[in-house]
KELUM-135990 format. One record per residue (C-alpha): x, y, z. Coordinates in steps of 0.1 Angstrom, whole numbers, plus 2048, in hexadecimal, padded with zeros to 3 digits. Example, Ala and Ser with C-alpha at 12.3 -4.5 7.8 and 13.67 -1.06 7.14 Angstrom:
+-----+-----+-----+
!  c1 !  c2 !  c3 !
+-----+-----+-----+
! 87B ! 7D3 ! 84E !
! 889 ! 7F5 ! 847 !
+-----+-----+-----+
END
This chain:
+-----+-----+-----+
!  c1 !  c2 !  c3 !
+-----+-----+-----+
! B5E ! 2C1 ! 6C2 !
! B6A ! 2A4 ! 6CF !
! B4E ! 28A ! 6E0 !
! B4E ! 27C ! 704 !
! B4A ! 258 ! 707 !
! B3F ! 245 ! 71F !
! B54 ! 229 ! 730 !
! B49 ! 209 ! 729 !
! B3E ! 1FA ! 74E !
! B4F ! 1DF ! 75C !
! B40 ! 1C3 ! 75F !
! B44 ! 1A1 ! 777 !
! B42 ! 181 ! 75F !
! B21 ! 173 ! 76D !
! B34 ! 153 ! 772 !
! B4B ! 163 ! 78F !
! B29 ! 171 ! 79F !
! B1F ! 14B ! 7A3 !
! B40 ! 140 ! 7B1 !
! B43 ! 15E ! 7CA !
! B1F ! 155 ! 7D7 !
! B26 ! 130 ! 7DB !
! B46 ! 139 ! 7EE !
! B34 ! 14C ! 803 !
! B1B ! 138 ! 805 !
! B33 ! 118 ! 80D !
! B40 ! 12F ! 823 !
! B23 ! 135 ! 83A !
! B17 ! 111 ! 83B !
! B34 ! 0FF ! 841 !
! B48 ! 119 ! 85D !
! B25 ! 12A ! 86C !
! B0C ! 10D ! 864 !
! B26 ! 0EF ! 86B !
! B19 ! 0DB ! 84D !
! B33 ! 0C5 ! 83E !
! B3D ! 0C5 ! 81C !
! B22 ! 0AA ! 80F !
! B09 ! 0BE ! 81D !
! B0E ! 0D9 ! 80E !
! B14 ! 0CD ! 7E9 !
! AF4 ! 0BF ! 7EC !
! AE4 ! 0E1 ! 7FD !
! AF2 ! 0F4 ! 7DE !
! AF1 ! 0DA ! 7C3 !
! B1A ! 0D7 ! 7BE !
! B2E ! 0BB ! 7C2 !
! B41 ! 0B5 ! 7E3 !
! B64 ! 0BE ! 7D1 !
! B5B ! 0DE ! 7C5 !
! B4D ! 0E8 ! 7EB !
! B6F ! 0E1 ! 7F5 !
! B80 ! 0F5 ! 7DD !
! B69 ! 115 ! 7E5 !
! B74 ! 112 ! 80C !
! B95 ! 10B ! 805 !
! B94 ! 12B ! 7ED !
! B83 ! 13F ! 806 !
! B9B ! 13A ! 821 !
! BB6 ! 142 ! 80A !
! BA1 ! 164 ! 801 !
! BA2 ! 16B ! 828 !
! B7C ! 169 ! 826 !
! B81 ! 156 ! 845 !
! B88 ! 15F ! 867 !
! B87 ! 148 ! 880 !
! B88 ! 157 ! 8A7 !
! B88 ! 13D ! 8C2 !
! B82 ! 14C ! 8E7 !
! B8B ! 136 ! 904 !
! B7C ! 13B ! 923 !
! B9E ! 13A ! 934 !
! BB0 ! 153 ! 920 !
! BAB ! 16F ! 939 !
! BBD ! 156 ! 953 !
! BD7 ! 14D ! 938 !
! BE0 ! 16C ! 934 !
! BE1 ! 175 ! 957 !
! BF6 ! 157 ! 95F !
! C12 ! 169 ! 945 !
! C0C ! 18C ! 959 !
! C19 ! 175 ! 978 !
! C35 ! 161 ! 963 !
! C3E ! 187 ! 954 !
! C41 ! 18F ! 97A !
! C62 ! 179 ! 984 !
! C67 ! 160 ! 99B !
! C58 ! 145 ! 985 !
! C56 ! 130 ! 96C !
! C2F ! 120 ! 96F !
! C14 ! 139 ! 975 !
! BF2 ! 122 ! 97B !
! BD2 ! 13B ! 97A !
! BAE ! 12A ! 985 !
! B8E ! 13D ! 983 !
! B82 ! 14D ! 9A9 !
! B60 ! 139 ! 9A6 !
! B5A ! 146 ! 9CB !
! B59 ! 160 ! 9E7 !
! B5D ! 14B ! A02 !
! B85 ! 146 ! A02 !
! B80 ! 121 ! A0E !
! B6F ! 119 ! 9EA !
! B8C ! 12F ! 9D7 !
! BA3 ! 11C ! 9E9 !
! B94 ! 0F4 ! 9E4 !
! B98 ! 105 ! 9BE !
! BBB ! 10E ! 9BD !
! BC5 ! 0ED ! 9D5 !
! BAF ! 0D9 ! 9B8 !
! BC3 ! 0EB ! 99E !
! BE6 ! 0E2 ! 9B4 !
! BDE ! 0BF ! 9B7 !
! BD7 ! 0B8 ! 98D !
! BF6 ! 0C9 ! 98B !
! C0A ! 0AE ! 9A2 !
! BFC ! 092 ! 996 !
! C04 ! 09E ! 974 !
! C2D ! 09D ! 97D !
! C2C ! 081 ! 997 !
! C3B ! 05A ! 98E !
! C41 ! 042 ! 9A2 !
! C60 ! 044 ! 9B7 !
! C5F ! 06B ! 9BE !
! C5D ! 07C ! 9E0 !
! C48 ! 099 ! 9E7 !
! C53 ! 0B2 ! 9FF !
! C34 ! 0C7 ! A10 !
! C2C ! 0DF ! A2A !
! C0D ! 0DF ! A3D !
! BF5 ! 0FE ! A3C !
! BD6 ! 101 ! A2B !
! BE2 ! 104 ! A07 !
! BF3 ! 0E2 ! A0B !
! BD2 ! 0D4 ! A1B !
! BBE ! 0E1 ! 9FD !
! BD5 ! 0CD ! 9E9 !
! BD3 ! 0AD ! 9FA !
! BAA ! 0B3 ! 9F8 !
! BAE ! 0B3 ! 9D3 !
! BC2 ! 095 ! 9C9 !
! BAF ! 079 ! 9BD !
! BB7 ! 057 ! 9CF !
! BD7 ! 045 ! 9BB !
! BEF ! 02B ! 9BD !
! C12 ! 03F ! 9BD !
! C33 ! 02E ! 9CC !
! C3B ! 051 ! 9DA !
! C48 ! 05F ! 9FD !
! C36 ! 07B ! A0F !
! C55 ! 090 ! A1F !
! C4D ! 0B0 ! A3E !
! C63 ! 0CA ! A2E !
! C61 ! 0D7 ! A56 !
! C5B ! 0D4 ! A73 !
! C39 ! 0CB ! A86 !
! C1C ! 0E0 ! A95 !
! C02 ! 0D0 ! AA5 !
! BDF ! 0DD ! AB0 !
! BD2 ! 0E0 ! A8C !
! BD4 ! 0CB ! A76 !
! BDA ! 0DE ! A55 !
! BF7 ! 0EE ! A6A !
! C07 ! 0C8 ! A73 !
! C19 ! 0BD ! A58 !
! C19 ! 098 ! A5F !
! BF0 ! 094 ! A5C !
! BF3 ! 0AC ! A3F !
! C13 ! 092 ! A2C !
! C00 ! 075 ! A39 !
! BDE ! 07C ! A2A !
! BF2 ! 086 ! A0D !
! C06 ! 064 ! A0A !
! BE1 ! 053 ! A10 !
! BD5 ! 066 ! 9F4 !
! BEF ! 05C ! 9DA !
! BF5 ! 037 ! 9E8 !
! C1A ! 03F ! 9F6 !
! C2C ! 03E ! A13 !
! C30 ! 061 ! A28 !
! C49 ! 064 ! A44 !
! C46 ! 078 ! A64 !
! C5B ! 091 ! A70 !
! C60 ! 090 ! A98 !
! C69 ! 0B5 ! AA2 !
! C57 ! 0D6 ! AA4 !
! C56 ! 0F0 ! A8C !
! C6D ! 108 ! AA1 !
! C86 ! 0FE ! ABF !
! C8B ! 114 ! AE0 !
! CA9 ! 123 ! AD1 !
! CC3 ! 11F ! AB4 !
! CDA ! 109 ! AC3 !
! CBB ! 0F0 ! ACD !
! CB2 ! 0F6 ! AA7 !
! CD8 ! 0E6 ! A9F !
! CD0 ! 0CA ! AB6 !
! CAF ! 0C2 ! AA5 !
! CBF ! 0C4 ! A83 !
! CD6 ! 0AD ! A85 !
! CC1 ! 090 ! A99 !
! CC6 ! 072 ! A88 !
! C9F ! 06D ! A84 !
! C9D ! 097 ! A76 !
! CB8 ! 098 ! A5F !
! CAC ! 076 ! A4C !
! C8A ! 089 ! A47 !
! C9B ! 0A6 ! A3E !
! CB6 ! 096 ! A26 !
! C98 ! 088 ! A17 !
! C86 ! 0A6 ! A11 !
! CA4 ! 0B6 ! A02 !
! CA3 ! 09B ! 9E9 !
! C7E ! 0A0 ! 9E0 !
! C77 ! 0A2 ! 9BB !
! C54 ! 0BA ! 9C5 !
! C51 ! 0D1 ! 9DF !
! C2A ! 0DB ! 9E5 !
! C27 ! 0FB ! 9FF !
! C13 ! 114 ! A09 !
! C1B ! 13A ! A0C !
! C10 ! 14C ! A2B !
! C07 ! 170 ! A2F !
! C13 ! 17D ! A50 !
! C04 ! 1A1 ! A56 !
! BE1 ! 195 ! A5A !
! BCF ! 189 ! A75 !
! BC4 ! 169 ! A63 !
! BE8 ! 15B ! A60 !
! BEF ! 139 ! A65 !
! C0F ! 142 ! A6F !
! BFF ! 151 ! A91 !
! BF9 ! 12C ! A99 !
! C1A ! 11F ! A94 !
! C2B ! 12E ! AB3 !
! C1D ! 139 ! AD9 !
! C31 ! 157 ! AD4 !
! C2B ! 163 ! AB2 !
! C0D ! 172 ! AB6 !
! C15 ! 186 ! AD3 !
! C38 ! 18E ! ABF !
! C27 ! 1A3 ! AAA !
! C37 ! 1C1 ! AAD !
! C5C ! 1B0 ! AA8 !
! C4C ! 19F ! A85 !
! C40 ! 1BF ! A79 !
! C63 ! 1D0 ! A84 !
! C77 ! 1B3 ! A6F !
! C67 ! 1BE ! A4D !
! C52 ! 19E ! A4C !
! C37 ! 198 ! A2D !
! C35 ! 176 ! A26 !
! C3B ! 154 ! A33 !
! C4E ! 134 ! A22 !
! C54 ! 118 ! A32 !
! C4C ! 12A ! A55 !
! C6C ! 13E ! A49 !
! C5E ! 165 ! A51 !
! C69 ! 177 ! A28 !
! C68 ! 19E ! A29 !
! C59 ! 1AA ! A07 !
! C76 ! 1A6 ! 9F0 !
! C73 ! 181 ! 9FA !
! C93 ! 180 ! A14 !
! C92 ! 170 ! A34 !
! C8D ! 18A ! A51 !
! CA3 ! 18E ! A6C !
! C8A ! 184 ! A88 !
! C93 ! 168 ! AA4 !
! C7B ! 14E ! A9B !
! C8B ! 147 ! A78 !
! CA8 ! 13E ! A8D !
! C9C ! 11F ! A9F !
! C82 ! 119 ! A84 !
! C83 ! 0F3 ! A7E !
! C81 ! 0F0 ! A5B !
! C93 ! 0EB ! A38 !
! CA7 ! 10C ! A2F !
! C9A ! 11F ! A10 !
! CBB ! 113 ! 9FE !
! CB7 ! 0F4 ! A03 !
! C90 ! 0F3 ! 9FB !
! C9E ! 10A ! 9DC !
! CB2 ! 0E9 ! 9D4 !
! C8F ! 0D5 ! 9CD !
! C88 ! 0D7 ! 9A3 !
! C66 ! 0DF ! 9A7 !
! C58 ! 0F5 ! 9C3 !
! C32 ! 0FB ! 9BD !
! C22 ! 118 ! 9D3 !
! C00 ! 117 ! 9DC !
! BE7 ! 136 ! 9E5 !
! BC8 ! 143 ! 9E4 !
! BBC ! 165 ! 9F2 !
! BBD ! 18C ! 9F4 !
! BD1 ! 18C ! A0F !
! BEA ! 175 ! A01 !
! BF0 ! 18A ! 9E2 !
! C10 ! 19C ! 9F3 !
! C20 ! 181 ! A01 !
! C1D ! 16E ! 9E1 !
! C31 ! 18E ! 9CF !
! C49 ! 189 ! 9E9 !
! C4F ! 164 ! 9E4 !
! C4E ! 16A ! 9C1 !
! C6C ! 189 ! 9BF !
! C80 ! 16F ! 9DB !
! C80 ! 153 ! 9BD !
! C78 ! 13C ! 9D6 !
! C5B ! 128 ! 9C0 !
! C5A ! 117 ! 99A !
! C32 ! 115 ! 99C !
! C19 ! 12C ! 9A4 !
! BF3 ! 11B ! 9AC !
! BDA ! 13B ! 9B4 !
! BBB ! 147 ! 9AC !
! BAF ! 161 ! 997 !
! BA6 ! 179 ! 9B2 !
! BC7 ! 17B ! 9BF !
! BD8 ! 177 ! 9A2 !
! BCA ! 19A ! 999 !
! BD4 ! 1A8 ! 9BC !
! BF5 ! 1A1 ! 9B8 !
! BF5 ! 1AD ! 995 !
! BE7 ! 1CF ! 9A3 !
! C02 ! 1D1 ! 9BD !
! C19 ! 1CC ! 9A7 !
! C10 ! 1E6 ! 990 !
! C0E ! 202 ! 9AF !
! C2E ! 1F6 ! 9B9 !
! C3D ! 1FD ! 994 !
! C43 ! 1D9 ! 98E !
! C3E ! 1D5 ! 964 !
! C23 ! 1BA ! 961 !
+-----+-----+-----+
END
């Protein structure tokens, strides 16, 4: 009858045992601890060289994982929702520290105005609108010395001063140490034939040319079905106009140019006598940066972005989610 035998156990070479526990032990001092390598040979009673070769043989194990979380990567990867989105190519996210919209706003203007004086050198001209995303902007530059020009990319509004573009490029041209020029015609003519006449004043079409020359363009973007809109205070007649805005498919506002939601400009009356750089000639400019903050700008931001009119997106978190979320009803892959 033949006789079981027992398998001999396998055994770990007591010398391994000592090297596994002074990996890990290397491990945890240096990566959890943050003890440097001299520390810990003298913690453990090894020289410095052998420490080094347990953490370099632990990594190579995979005994290592190393997880580094930002706290911007939920607006990181928001900003690529927008970019996946069209209409872009520069999607910049900041956090919504704030309810109040004035706060969220000073934010994203902040945000706007690092990302200017990143691209700006001397000699460039800036090409602006007023409203009060290109305020915010001017409120967050820091005083420099720039041999820049300041350029209305339209006409001028007065009454407010965030609506009047040439207090709005002059505090801009303070701010950077440049020169801003003044544009000396209002925002929309009688008719579109007065509009012609405007255009082609000597003292228009310089500004103009100028602005069509402009390296940056800084704008806001305006919503239009809300009873906030600045665009209400641009024209006697819009606000009583409504009906006729409402009728012409409008959603957002470029430029004082009245978009409908695929970003096209609306047949209404006022965008013919509007006094203003055309939205191919602003799409000339090789860097057009958009600026908004708000719920109720979410839509209007969608439409800007499906017209291509913009390179640069500056927003908030807030809305960056709204437009996300209308997106996604409207079927729009994000």
């Amino acid at each position: 009858m033949p006789i079981a035998k027992l398998k001999a156990k396998t055994t770990v070479p007591r010398e391994e045992i000592v090297i596994a526990r002074q990996m890990h032990q290397a491990l945890v001092l240096h990566f959890m601890e943050g003890l440097t390598q001299a520390q810990i040979a003298g913690q453990l009673g090894i020289s410095q060289a052998t420490v080094n070769r347990l953490i370099k043989r632990g990594r190579q194990l995979g005994l290592v994982e190393i997880k580094i979380k930002s706290p911007v990567e939920p607006l990181v990867d928001m900003e690529e929702r927008l970019l996946a989105l069209g209409g872009i190519s520069r999607a910049i996210v900041v956090p919504t520290v704030s309810d109040n919209p004035q706060t969220a706003l000073q934010a994203v203007g902040e945000a706007a105005a690092r990302l200017l004086m990143e691209e700006l050198g001397d000699g460039d001209t800036i090409c602006i609108t007023g409203g009060k995303g290109v305020s915010a902007v001017v409120a967050g530059l820091p005083p420099r010395r720039f041999d820049v020009e300041v350029i209305p990319a339209t006409g001028c509004v007065q009454g407010k001063h965030y609506t009047d573009v040439n207090h709005v490029s002059t505090l801009m041209a303070d701010r950077l140490g440049g020169h801003s020029y003044q544009i000396h015609a209002p925002l929309f003519a009688d008719d579109a034939e007065q509009r012609a006449m405007l255009i082609n004043m000597r003292s228009v079409a310089d500004v103009f040319k100028r602005a069509r020359e402009a390296k940056v363009a800084v704008v806001g973007i305006g919503s239009i079905l809300t009873d906030d809109s600045s665009y209400y205070d641009l024209h006697p007649s819009s606000s009583t106009d409504r009906v006729a805005i409402e009728r012409s498919g409008a959603s957002c506002e470029l430029l004082a140019h009245l978009l409908d939601d695929q970003g096209r400009v609306c047949d209404y009356s006022l965008n013919r006598s509007l006094v203003s750089l055309t939205l191919a000639e602003f799409a000339s400019i090789p860097m057009k940066i958009g600026v908004a903050s708000g719920p109720n700008k979410a839509g209007p931001i969608l439409s800007v972005l499906r017209g291509n009119h913009l390179d640069t997106l500056v927003t908030d978190e807030a809305t960056g989610a709204r437009i996300l979320e209308i997106a996604s009803k409207e079927g729009v892959s994000a």
